[in-house]
C-alpha positions in Angstrom: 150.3 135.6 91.1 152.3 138.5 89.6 150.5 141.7 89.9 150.8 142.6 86.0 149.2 138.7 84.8 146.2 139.5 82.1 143.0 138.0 82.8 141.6 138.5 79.4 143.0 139.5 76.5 141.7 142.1 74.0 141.3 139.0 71.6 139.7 137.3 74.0 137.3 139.8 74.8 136.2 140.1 71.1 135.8 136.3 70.7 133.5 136.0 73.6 131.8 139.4 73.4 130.9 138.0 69.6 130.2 134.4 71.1 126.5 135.4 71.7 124.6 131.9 72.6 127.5 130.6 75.1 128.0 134.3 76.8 123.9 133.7 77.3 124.3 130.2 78.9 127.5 130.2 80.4 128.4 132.4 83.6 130.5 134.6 80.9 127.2 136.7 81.1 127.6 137.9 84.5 130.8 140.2 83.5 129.6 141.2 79.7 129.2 144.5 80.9 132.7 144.7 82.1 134.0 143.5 78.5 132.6 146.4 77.2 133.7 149.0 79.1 137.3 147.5 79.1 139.2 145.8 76.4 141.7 144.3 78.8 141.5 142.6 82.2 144.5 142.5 84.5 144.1 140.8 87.6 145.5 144.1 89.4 142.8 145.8 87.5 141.3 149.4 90.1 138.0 148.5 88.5 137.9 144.6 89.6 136.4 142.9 92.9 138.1 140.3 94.1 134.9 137.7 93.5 135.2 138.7 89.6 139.0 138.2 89.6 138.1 134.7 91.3 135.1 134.3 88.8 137.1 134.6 85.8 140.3 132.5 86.9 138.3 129.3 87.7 135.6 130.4 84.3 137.7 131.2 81.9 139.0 127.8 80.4 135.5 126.7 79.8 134.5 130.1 78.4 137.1 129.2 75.6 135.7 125.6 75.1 132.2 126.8 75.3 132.3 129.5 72.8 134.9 127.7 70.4 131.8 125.3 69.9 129.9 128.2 68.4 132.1 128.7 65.2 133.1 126.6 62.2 134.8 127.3 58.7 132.6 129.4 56.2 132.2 126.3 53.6 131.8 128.2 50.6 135.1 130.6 51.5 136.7 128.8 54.2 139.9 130.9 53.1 142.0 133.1 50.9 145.7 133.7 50.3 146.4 137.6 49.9 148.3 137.8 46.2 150.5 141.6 47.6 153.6 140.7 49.6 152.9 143.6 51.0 151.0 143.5 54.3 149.9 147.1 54.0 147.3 145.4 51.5 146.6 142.1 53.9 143.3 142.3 55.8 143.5 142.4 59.7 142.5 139.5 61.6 139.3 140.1 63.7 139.7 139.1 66.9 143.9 140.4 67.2 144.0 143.2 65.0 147.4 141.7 63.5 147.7 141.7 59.7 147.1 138.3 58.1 148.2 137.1 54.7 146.4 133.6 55.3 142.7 134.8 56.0 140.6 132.2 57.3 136.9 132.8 57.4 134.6 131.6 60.3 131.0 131.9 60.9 128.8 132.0 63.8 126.9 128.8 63.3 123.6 130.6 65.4 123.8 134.0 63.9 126.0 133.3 60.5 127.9 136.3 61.3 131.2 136.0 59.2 134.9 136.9 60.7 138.3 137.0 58.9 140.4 135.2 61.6 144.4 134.1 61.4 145.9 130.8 61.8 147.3 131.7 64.9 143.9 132.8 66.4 141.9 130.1 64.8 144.3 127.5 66.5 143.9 129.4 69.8 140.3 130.2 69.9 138.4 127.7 67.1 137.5 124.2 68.6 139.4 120.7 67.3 136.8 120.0 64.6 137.7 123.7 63.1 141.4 123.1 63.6 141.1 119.6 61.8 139.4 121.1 58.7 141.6 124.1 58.6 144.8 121.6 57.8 142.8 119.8 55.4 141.1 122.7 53.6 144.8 124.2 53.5 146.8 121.3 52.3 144.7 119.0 50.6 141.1 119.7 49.6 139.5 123.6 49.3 136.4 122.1 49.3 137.5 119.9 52.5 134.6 122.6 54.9 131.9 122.2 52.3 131.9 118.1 52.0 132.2 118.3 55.9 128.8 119.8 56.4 127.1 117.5 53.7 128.5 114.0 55.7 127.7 115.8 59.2 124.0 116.5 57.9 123.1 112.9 56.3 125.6 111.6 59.8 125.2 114.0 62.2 126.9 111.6 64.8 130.5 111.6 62.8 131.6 115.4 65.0 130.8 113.0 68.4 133.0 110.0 67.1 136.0 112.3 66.7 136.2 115.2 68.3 134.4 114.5 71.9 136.5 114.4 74.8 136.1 111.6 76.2 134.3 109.4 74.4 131.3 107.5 75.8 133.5 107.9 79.2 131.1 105.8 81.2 132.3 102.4 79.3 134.1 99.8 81.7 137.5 100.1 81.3 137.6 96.8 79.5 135.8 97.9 76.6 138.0 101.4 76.2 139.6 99.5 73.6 136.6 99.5 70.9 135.9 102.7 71.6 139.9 104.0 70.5 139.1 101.8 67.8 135.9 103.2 66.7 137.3 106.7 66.9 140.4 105.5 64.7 138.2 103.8 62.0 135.8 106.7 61.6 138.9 109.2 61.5 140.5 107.5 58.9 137.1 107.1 56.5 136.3 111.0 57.0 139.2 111.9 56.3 140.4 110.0 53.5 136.8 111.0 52.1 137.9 114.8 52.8 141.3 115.0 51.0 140.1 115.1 47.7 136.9 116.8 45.9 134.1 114.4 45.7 130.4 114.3 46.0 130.6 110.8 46.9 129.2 110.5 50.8 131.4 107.3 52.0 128.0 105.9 54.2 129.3 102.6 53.0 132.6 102.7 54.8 131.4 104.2 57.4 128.6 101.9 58.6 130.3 99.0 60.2 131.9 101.7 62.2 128.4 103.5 63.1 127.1 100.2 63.8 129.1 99.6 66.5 129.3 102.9 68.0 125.7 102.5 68.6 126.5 99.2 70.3 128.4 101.0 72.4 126.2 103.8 73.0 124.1 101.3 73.9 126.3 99.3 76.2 127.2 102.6 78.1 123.1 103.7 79.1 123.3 100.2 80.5 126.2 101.4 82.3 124.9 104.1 83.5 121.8 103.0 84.3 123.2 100.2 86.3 125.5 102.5 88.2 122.8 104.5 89.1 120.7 101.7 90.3 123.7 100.5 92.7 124.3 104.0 93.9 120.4 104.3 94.3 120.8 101.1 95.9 123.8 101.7 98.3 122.4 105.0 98.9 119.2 103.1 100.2 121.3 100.9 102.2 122.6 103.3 103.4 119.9 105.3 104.4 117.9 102.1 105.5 121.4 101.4 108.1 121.4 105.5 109.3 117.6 105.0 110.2 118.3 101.7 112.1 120.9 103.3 113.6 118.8 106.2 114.9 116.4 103.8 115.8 118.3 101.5 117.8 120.2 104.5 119.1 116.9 106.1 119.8 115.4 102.5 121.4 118.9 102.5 124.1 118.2 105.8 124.8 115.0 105.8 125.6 115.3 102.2 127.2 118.2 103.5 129.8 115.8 106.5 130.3 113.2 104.5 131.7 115.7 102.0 133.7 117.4 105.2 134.8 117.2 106.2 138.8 115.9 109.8 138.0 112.6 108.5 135.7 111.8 106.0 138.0 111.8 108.7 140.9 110.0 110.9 138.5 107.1 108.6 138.4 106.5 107.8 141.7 106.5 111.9 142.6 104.2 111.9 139.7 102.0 108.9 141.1 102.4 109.8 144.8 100.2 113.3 143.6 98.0 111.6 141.2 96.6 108.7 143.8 95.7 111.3 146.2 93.5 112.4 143.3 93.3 116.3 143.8 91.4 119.1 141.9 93.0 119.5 138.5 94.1 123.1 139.1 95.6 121.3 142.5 97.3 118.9 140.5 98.9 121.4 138.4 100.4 123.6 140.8 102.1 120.4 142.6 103.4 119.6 139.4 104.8 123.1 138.5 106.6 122.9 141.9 108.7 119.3 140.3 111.9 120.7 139.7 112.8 118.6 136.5 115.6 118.7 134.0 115.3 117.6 130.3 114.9 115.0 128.9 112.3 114.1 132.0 110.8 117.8 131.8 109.9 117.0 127.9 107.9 113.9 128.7 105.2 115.9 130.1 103.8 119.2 130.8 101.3 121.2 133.4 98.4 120.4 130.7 98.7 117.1 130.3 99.3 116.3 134.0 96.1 117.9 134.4 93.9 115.4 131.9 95.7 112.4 133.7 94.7 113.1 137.0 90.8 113.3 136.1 91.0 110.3 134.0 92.5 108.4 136.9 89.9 110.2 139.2 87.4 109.2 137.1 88.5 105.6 135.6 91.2 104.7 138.2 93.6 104.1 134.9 95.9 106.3 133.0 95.4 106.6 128.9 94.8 110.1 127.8 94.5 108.5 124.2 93.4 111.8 122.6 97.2 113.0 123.2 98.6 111.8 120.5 102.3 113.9 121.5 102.6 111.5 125.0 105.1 109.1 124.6 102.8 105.8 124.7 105.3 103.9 126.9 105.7 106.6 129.2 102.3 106.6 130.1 102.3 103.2 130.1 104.8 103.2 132.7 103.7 106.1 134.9 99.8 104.0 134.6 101.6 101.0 135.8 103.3 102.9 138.8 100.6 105.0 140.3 98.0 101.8 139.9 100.5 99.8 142.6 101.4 102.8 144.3 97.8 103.1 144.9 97.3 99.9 145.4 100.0 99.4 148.3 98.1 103.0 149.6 95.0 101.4 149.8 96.0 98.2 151.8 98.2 100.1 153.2 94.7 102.5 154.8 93.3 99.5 155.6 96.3 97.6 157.4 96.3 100.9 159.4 92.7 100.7 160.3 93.3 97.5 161.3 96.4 98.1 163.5 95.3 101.3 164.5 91.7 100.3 166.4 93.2 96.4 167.4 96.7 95.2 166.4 98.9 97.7 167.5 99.4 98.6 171.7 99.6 102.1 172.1 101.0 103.4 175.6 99.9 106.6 175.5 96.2 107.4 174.5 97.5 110.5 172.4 99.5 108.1 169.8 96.5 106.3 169.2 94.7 109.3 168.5 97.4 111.0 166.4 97.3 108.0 163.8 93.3 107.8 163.7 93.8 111.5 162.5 96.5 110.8 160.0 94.1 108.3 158.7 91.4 110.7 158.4 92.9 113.2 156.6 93.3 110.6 153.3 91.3 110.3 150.6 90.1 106.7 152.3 89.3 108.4 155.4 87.0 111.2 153.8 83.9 109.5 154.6 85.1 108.7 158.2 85.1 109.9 161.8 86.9 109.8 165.2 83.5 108.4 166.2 83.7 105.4 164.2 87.2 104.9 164.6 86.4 104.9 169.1 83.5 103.1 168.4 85.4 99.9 166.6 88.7 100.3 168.9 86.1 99.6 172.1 85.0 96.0 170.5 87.5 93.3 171.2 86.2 90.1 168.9 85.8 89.2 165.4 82.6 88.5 165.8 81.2 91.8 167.5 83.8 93.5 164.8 81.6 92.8 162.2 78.4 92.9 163.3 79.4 96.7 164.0 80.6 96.7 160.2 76.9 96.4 158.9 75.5 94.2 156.1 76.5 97.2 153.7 78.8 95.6 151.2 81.3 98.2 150.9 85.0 98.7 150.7 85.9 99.4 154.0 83.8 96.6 155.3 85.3 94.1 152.4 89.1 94.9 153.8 88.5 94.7 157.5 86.2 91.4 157.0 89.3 90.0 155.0 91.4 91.3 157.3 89.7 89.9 160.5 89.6 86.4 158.7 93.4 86.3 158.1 94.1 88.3 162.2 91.1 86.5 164.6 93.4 86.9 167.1 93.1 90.8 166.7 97.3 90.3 166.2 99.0 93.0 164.0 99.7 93.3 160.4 103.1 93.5 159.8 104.2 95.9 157.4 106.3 95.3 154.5 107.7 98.5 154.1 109.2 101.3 156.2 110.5 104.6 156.2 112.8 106.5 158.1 110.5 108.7 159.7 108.3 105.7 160.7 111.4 103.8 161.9 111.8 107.2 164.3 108.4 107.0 165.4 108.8 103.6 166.4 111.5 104.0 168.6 110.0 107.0 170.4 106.9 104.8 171.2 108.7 101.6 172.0 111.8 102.3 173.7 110.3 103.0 177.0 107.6 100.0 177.2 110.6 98.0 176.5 112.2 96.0 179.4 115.2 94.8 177.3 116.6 95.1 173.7 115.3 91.6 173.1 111.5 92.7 173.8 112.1 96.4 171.5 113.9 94.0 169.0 110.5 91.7 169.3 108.3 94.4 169.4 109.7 95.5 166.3 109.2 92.1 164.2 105.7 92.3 165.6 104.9 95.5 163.3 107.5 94.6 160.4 108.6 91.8 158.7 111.2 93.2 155.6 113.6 91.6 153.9 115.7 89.3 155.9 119.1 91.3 155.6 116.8 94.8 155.9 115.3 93.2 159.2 119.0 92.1 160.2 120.4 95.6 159.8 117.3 97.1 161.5 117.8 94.7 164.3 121.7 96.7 165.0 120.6 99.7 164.5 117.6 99.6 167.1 120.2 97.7 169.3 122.4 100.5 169.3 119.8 102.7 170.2 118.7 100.7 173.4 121.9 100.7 174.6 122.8 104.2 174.1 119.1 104.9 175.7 119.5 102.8 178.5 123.2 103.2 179.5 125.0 105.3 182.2 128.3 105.2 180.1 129.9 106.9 177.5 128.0 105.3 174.0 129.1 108.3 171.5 130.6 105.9 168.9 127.4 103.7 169.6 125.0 107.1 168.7 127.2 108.0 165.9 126.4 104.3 164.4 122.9 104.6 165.2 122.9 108.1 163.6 124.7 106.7 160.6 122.0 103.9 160.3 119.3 106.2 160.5 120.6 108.3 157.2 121.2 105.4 155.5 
């Protein structure tokens, strides 16, 4: 933009200074103050910000329109033709200071405050319906202004027919046509009515023309309306397809969080402290030490693991109702997992018992006595004793078994009578399960009772019966350990297999 481009004329500062009710409503307001103290606005101006330069470039054509809409020829003196050819004796135009022999009169339709304005100004500054009766009141009919206001107040619609830009614009393209038409007709009636003096209103003429321009009004709320039911509507669709979006985005997240590796391992940490049922302060500083990362760390906090582990104490279920914030099917899940976790815990204690005083052969006294412990310091063993475990170990039949058992009907006695039914024989319980460590301790026990790799390899599907390609692999792996044992020679690729096997 040149450096020396005017932003608002002395003319136009006038027009809008005067324009009182659009400078009010319009954001014209926000630089009256600046009008006054200066006449003319350059956009290298020392005394304008940048964000008023902005203001008034992107304003300043609606300014115009607004304020334009405030004026209209003074009907009883719409204008005068100075007599003197001398233009020392012509009045000056009000808004550009320039002498004017043609003096057109406006007035301030709010305020009826009365200017003498030029041609030249009122085509710049006055709106199209001043501009239209200017010409007419010039050329044709004085009285052109006057008979104007008496149609527009019996018809105050006429101004919308032919001077609003656009008209009815919400029409279908398809009826643009009647609308032209209207604006045509009702140009032509006014204005033939407006060339010449007459007190005659032409309602008449005009009426077909009104009629159906209020069709058409009418045709275009029904437009409207119907647009903005199928915007409401698509709008809703819309909404209605981002919310099933979020939801089935939310659903698969929160579905390949709980098939994930990570939740599942959370849960059983979370089970394998819950089934042991400790104090709740206990609880909570086991739980402090999970090293969790979001989203798991979310699901739950050191309060709320707290209230499960009494209600499990207490109910042997997990619910905690009352906390509305849990995510329903997480606790649904982690119920579900320390239930069988206990569950497998409890026959597991009992299968122990079992194996522990009868099914299992222990070679070295010390063995025997190491497990009895283990099984004493669970929460199944609280009520127990090395007694009673030496005591039951000493019988040797089903039948003196139980009579040692007592006609108490409890627990312990329920599992070791069920157990004794299912193993007369006193033969062990195989396990289902095992775990490294336990796989270790097996072949520290065994390995030197064992005559052969067959017997270690029989002892072996004595105590465990697993899945048949988990007992196949098992079955290698305790091979290569009896041989690397029991062998004079060089095995080191045979211990680094059995090594491998063991991390694995």
């Amino acid at each position: 933009m040149p450096a020396m481009t005017t932003l608002i004329t002395p003319a136009e500062n006038r027009f809008f200074l005067l324009s009182e009710q659009a400078r009010r409503h319009t954001t014209l307001q926000q630089i009256s103050g600046l009008l006054r103290d200066h006449v003319t606005v350059k956009a290298d101006s020392d005394f304008l910000p940048i964000t008023v330069r902005n203001l008034i470039m992107h304003d300043h054509a609606d300014w115009l329109t607004a304020c334009s809409q405030e004026w209209q020829l003074l009907a009883s003196l719409p204008y005068v033709v100075t007599a003197s050819d001398d233009r020392k004796a012509w009045h000056h135009c009000e808004l550009c200071h320039k002498p004017v022999r043609y003096e057109y009169h406006v007035q301030n339709k709010r305020n009826h405050q009365e200017l003498i304005v030029g041609s030249e100004c009122v085509k710049k500054f006055m709106n199209a319906e001043t501009r239209y009766l200017m010409v007419i009141t010039t050329e044709d009919n004085f009285y052109a202004a006057a008979q104007y206001q008496t149609l527009t107040a019996q018809v105050p619609v006429v101004p919308t027919i032919m001077f609003k830009q656009p008209l009815l614009p919400q029409l279908p393209s398809d009826i643009r046509p009647q609308v032209h038409q209207v604006r045509t007709d009702t140009s032509t009636t006014v204005t033939t009515y407006l060339r010449r003096k007459t007190a005659e209103l032409p309602l008449l003429a005009l009426k077909p023309t009104l009629r159906t321009y209020d069709q058409l009004v009418v045709q275009e709320k029904q437009a409207i309306a119907d647009r903005v039911a199928a915007t409401k509507k698509q709008h809703q669709l819309a909404q209605q397809q981002a919310q099933q979006s979020a939801q089935q985005a939310a659903v698969k997240a929160e579905t390949d969080l709980r098939q994930s590796q990570p939740y599942q391992h959370y849960l059983k940490r979370l089970a394998a402290i819950i089934v042991e049922r400790p104090a709740r302060n206990t609880a909570k500083g086991q739980f402090s030490k999970l090293n969790m990362t979001p989203p798991l760390k979310t699901l739950l906090n050191s309060y709320q693991f707290g209230l499960m582990v009494t209600e499990y104490a207490q109910t042997g279920r997990i619910q905690v109702r009352r906390l509305a914030m849990l995510n329903r099917d997480f606790v649904a899940d982690l119920d579900q997992v320390t239930r069988t976790l206990d569950q497998q815990q409890t026959t597991r204690f009992y299968d122990d018992v079992f194996n522990s005083c009868w099914g299992w052969t222990y070679h070295q006294a010390t063995a025997q006595l190491a497990d009895w412990q283990r099984l004493l310091a669970t929460r199944w063993g609280a009520k127990l004793s090395l007694a009673w475990f030496e005591q039951l170990a000493r019988l040797t039949s089903a039948i003196t078994i139980k009579a040692a058992l007592g006609d108490a009907a409890t627990p312990l006695k329920t599992a070791l009578t069920k157990r004794l039914a299912e193993q007369p024989q006193l033969t062990p319980i195989p396990r289902t399960r095992l775990s490294k460590a336990e796989l270790r301790e097996f072949c520290q026990r065994e390995l030197a009772a064992s005559d052969s790799s067959t017997v270690f390899k029989q002892t072996f599907d004595r105590y465990y019966q697993l899945a048949p390609a988990r007992q196949a692999l098992y079955h290698e792996t305790l091979g290569y350990y009896y041989v690397a044992q029991h062998s004079s020679g060089d095995h080191q690729a045979a211990l680094q297999r059995l090594q491998w096997l063991l991390k694995h």
